[in-house]
NUMAR-62747 format. One record per atom (N, C-alpha, C): x, y, z; residue in one letter. Coordinates in steps of 0.02 Angstrom, whole numbers, padded with zeros to 5 digits, always signed. Layout:
<lovexs>
XYZa ...
</lovexs>
This chain:
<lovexs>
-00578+00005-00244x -00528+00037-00202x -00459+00005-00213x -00471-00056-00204x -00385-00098-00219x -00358-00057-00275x -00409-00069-00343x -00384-00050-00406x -00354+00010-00412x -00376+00055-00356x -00380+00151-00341x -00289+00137-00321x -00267+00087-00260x -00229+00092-00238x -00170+00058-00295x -00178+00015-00308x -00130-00023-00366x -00114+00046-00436x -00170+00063-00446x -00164+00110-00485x -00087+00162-00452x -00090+00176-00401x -00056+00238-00362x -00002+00211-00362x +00006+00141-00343x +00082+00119-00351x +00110+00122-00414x +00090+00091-00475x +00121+00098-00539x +00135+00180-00553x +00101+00227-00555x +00107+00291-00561x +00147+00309-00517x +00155+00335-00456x +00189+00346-00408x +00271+00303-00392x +00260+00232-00401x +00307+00189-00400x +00319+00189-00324x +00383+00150-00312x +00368+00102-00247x +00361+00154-00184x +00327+00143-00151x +00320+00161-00092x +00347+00136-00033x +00400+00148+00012x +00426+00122+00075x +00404+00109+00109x +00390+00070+00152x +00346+00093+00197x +00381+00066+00287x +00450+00041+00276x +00467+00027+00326x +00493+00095+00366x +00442+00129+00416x +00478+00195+00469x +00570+00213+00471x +00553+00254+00451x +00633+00300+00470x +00661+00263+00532x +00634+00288+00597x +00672+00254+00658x +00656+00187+00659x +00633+00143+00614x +00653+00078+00621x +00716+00068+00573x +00693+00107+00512x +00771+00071+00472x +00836+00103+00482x +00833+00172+00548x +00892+00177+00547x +00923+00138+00620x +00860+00111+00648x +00886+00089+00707x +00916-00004+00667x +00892-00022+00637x +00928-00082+00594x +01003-00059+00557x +01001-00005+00530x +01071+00034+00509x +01149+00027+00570x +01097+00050+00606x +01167+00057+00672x +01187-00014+00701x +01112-00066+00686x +01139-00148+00712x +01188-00178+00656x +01182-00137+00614x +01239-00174+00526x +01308-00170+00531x +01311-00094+00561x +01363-00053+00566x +01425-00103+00587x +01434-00153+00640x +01465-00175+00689x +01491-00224+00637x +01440-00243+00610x +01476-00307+00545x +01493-00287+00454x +01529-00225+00476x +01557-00221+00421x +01604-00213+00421x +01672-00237+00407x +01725-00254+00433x +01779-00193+00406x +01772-00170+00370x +01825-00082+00350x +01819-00073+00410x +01769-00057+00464x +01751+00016+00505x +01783-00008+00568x +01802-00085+00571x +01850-00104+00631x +01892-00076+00681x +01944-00025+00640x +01990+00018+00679x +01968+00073+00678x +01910+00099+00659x +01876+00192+00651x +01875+00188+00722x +01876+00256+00729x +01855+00288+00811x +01803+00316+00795x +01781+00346+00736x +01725+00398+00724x +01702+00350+00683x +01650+00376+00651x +01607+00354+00567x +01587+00401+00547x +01599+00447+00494x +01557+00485+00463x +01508+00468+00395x +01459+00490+00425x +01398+00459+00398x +01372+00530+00358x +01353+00493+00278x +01329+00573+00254x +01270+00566+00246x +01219+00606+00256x +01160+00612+00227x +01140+00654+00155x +01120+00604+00110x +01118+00608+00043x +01056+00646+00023x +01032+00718+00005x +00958+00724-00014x +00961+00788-00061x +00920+00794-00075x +00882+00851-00107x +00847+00913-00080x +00808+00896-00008x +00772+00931+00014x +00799+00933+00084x +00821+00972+00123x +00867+01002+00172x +00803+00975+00214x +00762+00985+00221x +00687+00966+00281x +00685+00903+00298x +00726+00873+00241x +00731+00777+00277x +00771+00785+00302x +00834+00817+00325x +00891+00788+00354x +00871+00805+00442x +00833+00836+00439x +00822+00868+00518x +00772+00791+00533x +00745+00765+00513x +00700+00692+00519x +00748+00663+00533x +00798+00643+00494x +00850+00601+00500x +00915+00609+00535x +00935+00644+00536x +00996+00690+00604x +00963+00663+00646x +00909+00644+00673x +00897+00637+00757x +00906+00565+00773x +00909+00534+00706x +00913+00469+00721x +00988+00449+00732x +01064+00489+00705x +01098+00452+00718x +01148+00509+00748x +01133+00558+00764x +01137+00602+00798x +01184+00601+00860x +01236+00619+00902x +01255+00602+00945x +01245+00533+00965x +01258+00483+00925x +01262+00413+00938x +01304+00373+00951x +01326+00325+00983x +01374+00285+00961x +01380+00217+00955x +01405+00202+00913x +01399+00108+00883x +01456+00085+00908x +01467+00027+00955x +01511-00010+00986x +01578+00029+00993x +01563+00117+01011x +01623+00165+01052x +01649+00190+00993x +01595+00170+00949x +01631+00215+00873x +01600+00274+00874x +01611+00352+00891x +01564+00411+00849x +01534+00421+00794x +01491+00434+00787x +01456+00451+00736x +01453+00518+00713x +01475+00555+00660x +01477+00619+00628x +01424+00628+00569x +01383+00685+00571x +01352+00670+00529x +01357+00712+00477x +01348+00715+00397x +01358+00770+00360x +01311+00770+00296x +01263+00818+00311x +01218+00806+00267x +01266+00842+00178x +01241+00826+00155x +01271+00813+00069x +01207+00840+00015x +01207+00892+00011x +01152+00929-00067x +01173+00871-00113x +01129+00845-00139x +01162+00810-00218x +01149+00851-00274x +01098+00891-00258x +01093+00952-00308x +01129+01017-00321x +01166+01000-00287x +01233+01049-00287x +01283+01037-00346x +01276+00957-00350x +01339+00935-00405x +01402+00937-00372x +01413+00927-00317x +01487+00918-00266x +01512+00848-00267x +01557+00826-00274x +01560+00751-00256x +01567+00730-00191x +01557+00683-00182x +01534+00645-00127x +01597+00606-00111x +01628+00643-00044x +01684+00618-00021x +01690+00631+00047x +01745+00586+00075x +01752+00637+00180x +01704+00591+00211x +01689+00548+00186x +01642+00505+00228x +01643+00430+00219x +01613+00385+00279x +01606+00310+00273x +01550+00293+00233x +01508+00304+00283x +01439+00292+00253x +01394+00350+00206x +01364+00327+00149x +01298+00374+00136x +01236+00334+00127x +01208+00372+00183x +01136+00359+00187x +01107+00406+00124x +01053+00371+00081x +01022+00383+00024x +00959+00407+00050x +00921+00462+00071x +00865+00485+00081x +00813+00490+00033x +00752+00507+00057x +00687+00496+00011x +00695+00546-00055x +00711+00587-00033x +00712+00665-00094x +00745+00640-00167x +00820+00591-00153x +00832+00569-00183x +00807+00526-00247x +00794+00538-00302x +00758+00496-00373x +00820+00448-00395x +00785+00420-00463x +00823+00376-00491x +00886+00416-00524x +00896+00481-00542x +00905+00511-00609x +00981+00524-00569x +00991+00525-00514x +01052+00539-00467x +01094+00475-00450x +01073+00418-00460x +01092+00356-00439x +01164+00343-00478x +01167+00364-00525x +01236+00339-00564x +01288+00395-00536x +01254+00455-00524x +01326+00492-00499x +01358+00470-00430x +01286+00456-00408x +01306+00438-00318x +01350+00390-00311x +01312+00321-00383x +01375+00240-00375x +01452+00286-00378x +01458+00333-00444x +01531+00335-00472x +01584+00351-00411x +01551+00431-00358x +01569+00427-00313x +01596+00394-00241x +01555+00364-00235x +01542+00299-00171x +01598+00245-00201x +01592+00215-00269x +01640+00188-00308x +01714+00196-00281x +01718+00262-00313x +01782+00308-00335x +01813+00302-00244x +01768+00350-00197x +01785+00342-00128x +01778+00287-00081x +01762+00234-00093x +01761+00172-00051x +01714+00192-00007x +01642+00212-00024x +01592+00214+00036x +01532+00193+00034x +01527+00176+00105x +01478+00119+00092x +01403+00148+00082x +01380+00143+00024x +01307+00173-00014x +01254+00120+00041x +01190+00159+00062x +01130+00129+00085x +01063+00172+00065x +01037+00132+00052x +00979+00190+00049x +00922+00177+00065x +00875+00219+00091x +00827+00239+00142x +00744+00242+00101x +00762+00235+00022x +00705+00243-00001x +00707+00219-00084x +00644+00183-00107x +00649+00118-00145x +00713+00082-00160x +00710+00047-00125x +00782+00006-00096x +00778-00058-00146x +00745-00069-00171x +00752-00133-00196x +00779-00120-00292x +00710-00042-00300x +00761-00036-00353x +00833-00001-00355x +00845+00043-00305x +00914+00075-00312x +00960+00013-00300x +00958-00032-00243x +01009-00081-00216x +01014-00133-00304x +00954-00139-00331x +00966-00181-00410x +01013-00126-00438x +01019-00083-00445x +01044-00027-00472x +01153-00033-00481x +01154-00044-00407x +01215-00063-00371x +01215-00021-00291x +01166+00034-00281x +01187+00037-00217x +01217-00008-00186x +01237-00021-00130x +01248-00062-00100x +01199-00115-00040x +01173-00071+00001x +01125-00103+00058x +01056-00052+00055x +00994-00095+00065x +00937-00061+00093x +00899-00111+00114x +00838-00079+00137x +00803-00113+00194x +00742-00107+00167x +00699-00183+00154x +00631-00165+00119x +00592-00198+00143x +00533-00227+00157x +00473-00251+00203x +00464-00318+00142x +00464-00387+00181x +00450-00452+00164x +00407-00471+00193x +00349-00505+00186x +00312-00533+00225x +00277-00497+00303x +00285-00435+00290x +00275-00408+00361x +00326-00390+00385x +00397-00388+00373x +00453-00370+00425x +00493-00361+00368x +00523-00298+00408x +00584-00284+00374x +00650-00332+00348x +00692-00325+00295x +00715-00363+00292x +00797-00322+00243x +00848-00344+00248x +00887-00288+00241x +00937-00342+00167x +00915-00312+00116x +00950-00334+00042x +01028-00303+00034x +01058-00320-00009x +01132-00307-00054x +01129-00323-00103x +01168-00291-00131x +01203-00288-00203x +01269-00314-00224x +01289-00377-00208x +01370-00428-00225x +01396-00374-00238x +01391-00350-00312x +01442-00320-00336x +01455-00219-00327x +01386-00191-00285x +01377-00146-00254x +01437-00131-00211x +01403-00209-00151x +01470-00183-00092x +01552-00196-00119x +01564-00248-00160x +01625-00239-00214x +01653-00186-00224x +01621-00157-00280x +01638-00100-00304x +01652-00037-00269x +01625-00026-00195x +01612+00025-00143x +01693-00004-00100x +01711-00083-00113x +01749-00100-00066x +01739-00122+00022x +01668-00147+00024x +01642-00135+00106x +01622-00221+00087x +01680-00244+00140x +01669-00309+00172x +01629-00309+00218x +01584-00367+00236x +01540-00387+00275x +01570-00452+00315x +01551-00445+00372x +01548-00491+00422x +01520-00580+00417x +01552-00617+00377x +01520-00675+00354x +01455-00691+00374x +01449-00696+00456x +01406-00722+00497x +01356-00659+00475x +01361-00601+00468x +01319-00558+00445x +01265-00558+00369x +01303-00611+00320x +01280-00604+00244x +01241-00666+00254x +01246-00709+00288x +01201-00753+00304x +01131-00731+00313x +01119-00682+00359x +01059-00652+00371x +01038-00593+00324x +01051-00590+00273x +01027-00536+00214x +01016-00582+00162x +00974-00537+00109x +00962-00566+00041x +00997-00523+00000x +01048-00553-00053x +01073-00523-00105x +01025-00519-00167x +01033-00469-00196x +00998-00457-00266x +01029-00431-00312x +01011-00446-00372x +01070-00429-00436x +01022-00377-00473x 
</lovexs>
């Protein structure tokens, strides 16, 4: 059985397994220590996918929210459209999302100063340059970066904040 399951990972490749409403409820505790979003009144947050059926999963999570009196806007984003990716702070990187989209998403996010996260195999997109994701260590979630990710995106972090993350190259 192990072998059945190990097998599924190499074929399949990584599997997430940290819950939606946990990693977006860790998303909204980040939010506060990233130091661009200081003077925002709003945040617009895009949701990044392929398949329109995730964003209704994910809309509820940040949905009429608000992070320390900041609004939250949300705007989901086709990447299969071929639109660039602009008008927004954050993009959240959803599951639908593959590897084969990752370089257009950096150039954008790049180009617009926004802060890239993503929601699904985080460890290889964030090696990639995303910027932030959230991947399971030892039993608990645990929320990685990319040095030259958030660089390149332009999204300072909260000193006291980078202390508690692991960077990866």
């Amino acid at each position: 059985m192990r072998l059945l399951i190990a097998l599924i990972f190499i074929i399949v490749g990584q599997v997430d397994i940290i819950p939606p409403d946990l990693q977006s409820a860790i998303i909204l505790k980040t939010i506060p220590y990233v130091i661009n979003f200081e003077e925002n009144d709003t945040l617009k947050i895009g949701l990044a996918y392929t398949d329109i059926d995730e964003t209704i999963k994910f809309n509820k999570y940040f949905e009429s929210k608000k992070v320390k009196g900041k609004i939250l806007v949300i705007k989901n984003i086709d990447i299969s459209s071929n639109n660039s990716i602009k008008d927004i702070d954050i993009l959240l990187i959803l599951p639908s999302i593959q590897q084969k989209h990752i370089s257009s998403i950096k150039k954008d996010t790049e180009k617009n100063n926004i802060f890239s996260i993503t929601l699904t195999e985080s460890l290889k997109f964030v090696k990639y340059g995303i910027s932030m994701g959230i991947v399971e260590e030892n039993g608990k979630p645990k929320i990685i970066a990319n040095k030259d990710g958030l660089k390149n995106e332009g999204v300072s972090l909260d000193p006291r904040f980078t202390k508690l993350i692991k960077f990866v190259e």
